[in-house]
Backbone as CSV, one residue per row, in Angstrom:
resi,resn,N_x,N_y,N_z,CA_x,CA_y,CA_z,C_x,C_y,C_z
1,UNK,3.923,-22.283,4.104,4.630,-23.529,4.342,5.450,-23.870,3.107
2,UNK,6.813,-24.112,3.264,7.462,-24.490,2.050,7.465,-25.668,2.329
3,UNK,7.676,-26.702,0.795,8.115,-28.320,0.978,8.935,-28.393,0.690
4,UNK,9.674,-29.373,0.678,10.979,-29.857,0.189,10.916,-30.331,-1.327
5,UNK,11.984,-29.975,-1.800,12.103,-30.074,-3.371,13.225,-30.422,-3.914
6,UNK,13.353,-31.600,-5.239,14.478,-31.490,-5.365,14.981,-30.597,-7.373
7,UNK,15.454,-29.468,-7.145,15.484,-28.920,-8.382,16.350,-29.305,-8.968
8,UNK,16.831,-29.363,-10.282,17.369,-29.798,-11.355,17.801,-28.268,-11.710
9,UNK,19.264,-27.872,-12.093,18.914,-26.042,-11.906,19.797,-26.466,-13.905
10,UNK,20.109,-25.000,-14.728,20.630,-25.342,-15.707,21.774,-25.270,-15.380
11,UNK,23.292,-25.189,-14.569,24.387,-25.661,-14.246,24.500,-26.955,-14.253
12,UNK,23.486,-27.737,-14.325,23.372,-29.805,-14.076,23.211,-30.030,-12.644
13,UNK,23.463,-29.302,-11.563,23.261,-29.260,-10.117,21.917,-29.994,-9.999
14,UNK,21.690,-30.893,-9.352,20.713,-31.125,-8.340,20.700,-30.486,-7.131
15,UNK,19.532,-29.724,-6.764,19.915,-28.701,-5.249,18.018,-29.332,-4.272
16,UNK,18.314,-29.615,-3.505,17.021,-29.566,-2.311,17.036,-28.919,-1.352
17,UNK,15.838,-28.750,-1.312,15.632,-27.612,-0.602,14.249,-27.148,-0.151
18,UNK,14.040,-26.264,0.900,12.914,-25.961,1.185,12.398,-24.981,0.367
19,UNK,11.378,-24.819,-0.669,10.881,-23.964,-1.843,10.049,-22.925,-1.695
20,UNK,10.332,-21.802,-1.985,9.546,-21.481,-1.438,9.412,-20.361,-3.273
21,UNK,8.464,-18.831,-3.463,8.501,-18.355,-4.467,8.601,-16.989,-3.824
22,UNK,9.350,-15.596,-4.743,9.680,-14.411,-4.347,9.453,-13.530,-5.335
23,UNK,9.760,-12.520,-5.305,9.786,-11.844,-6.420,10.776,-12.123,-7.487
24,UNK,12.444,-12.143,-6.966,13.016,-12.895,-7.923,13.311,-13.956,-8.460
25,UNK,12.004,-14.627,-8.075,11.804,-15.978,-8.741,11.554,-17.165,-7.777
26,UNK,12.720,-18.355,-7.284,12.649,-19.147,-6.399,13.304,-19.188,-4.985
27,UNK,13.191,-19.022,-3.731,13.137,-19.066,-2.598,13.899,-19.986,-1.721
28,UNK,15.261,-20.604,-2.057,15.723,-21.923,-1.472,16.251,-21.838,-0.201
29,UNK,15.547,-22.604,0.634,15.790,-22.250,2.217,16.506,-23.569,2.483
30,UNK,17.670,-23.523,3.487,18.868,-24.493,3.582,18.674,-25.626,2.092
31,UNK,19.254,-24.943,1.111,19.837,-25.694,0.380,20.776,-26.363,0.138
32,UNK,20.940,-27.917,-0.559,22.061,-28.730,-0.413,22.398,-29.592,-1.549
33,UNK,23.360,-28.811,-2.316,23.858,-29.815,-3.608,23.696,-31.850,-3.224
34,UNK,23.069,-32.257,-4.252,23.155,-34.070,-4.335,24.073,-34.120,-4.896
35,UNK,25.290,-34.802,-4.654,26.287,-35.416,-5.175,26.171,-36.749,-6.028
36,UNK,26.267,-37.401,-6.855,25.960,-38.787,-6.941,27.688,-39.386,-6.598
37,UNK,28.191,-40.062,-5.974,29.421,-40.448,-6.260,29.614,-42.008,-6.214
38,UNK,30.542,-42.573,-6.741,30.757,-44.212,-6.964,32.229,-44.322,-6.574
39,UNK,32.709,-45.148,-5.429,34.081,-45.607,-5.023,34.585,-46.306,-5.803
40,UNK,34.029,-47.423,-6.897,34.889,-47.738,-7.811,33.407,-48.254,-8.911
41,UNK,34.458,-48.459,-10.534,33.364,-48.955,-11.303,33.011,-50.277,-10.972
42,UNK,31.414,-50.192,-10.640,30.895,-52.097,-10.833,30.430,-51.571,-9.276
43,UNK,31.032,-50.783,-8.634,30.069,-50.005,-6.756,29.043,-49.558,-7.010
44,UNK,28.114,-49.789,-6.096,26.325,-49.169,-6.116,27.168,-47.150,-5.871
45,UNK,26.302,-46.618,-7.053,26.508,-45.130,-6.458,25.803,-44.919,-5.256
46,UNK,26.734,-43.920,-4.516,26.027,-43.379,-3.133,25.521,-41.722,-3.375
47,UNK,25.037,-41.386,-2.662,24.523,-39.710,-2.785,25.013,-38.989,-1.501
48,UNK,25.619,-38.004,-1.819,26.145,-37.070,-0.944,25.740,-36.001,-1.075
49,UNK,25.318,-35.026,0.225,25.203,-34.018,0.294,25.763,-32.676,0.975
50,UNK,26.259,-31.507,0.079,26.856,-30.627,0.452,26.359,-29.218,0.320
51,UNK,26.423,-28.331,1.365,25.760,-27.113,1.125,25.853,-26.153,-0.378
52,UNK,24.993,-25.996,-0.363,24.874,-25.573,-1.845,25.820,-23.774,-1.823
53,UNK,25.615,-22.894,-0.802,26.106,-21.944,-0.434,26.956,-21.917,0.840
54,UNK,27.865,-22.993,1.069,28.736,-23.036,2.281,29.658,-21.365,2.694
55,UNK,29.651,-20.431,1.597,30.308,-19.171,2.540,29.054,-17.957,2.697
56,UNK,27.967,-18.335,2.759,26.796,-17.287,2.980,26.695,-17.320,4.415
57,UNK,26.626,-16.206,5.090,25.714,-15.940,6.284,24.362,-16.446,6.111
58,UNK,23.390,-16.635,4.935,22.521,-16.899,5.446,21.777,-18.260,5.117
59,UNK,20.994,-18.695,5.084,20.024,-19.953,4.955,19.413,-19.978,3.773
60,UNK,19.088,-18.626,3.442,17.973,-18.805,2.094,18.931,-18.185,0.722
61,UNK,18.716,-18.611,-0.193,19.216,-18.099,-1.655,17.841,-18.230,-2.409
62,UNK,18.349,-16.713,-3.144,17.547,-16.764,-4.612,17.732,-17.048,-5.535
63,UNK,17.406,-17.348,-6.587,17.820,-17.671,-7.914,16.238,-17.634,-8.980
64,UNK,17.124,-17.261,-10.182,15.737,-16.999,-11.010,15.286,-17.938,-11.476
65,UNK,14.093,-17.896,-11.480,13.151,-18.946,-11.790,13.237,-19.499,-13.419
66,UNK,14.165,-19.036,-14.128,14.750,-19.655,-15.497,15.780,-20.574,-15.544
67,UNK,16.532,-20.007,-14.243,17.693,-21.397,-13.874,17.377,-22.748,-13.839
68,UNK,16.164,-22.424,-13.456,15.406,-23.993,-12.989,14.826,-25.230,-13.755
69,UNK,15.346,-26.319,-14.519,14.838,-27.080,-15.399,13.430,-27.580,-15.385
70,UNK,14.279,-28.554,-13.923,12.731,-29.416,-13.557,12.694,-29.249,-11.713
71,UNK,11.832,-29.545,-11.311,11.231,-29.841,-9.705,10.836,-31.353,-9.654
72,UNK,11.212,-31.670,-8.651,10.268,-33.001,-8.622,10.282,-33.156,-6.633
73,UNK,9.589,-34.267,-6.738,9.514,-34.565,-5.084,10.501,-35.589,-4.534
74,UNK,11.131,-35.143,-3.445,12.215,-36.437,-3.144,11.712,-37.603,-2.758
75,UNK,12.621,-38.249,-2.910,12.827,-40.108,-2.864,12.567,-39.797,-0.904
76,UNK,11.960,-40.690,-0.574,11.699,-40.977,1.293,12.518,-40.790,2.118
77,UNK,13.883,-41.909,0.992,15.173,-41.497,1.628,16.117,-40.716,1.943
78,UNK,16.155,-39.654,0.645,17.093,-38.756,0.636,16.028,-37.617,1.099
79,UNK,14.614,-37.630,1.242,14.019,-36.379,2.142,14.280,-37.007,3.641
80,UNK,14.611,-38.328,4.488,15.189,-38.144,5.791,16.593,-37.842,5.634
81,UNK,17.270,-37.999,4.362,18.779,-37.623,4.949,19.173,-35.865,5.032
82,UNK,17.791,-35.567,4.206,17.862,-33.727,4.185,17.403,-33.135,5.340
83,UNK,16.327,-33.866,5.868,15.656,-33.719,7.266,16.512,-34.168,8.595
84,UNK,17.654,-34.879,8.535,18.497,-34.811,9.405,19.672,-34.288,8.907
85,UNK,19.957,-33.454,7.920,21.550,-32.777,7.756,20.986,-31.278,7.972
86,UNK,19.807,-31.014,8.298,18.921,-29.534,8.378,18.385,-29.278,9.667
87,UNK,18.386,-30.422,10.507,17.374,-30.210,11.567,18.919,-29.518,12.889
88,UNK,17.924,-29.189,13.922,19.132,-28.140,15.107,19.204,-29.332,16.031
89,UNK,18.791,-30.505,16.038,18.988,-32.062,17.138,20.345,-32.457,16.560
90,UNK,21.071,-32.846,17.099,21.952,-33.643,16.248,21.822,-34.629,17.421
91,UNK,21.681,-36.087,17.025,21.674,-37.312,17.270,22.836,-38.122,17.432
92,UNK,23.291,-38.721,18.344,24.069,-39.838,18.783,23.921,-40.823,18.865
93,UNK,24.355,-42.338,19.187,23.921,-43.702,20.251,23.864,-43.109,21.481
94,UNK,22.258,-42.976,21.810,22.529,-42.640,23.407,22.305,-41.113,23.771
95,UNK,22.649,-40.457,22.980,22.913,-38.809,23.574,21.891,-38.143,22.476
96,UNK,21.094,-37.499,22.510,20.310,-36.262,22.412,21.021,-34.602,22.733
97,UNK,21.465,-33.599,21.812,21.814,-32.832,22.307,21.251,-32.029,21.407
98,UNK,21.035,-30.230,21.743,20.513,-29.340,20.746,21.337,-28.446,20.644
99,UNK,21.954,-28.267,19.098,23.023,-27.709,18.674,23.011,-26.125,19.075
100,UNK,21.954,-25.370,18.989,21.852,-24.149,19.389,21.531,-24.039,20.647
101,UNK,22.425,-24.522,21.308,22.406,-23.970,22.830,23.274,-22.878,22.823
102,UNK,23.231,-22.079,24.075,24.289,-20.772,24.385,24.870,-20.863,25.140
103,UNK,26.188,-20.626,24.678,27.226,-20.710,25.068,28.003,-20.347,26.957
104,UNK,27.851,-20.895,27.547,28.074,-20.558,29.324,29.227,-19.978,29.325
């Protein structure tokens, strides 16, 4: 079972992700850069999230386990906003649909 994590890597990146450990070190399954961003000075910062590997075929990346500063556990909030930018439901007002359906 992997948990969700949010790493601190040495680039300054914040990345979360599902953690998992490998031989070459750490295991990141749908990973997703935290953005911090602010619309103007004196605005509450907001947090955005963007795929950490947007041109990979796949879901999981490795990286060595020296890259890695710190780990810690996410905030409630930003583990539901990772748990709905990861999950195959995508949600509407009203509509329920499952993204991996096949194609007719």
């Amino acid at each position: 079972m992997q948990d969700v994590k949010i790493l601190r890597l040495v680039t300054g990146e914040d990345v979360i992700a599902k953690v998992g450990e490998n031989d070459q070190g750490v295991s990141l399954n749908k990973p997703f850069v935290i953005i911090p961003t602010q619309s103007q000075p004196g605005k509450p910062v907001q947090l955005m999230m963007t795929l950490y590997s947007p041109y990979s075929k796949d879901n999981t990346v490795d990286i060595k386990e020296a890259n890695v500063i710190s780990t810690v556990e996410p905030k409630e909030e930003i583990l539901a906003s990772y748990q709905q930018n990861t999950s195959s439901i995508l949600t509407q007002p009203g509509l329920i649909t499952e993204s991996k359906l096949p194609q007719i």
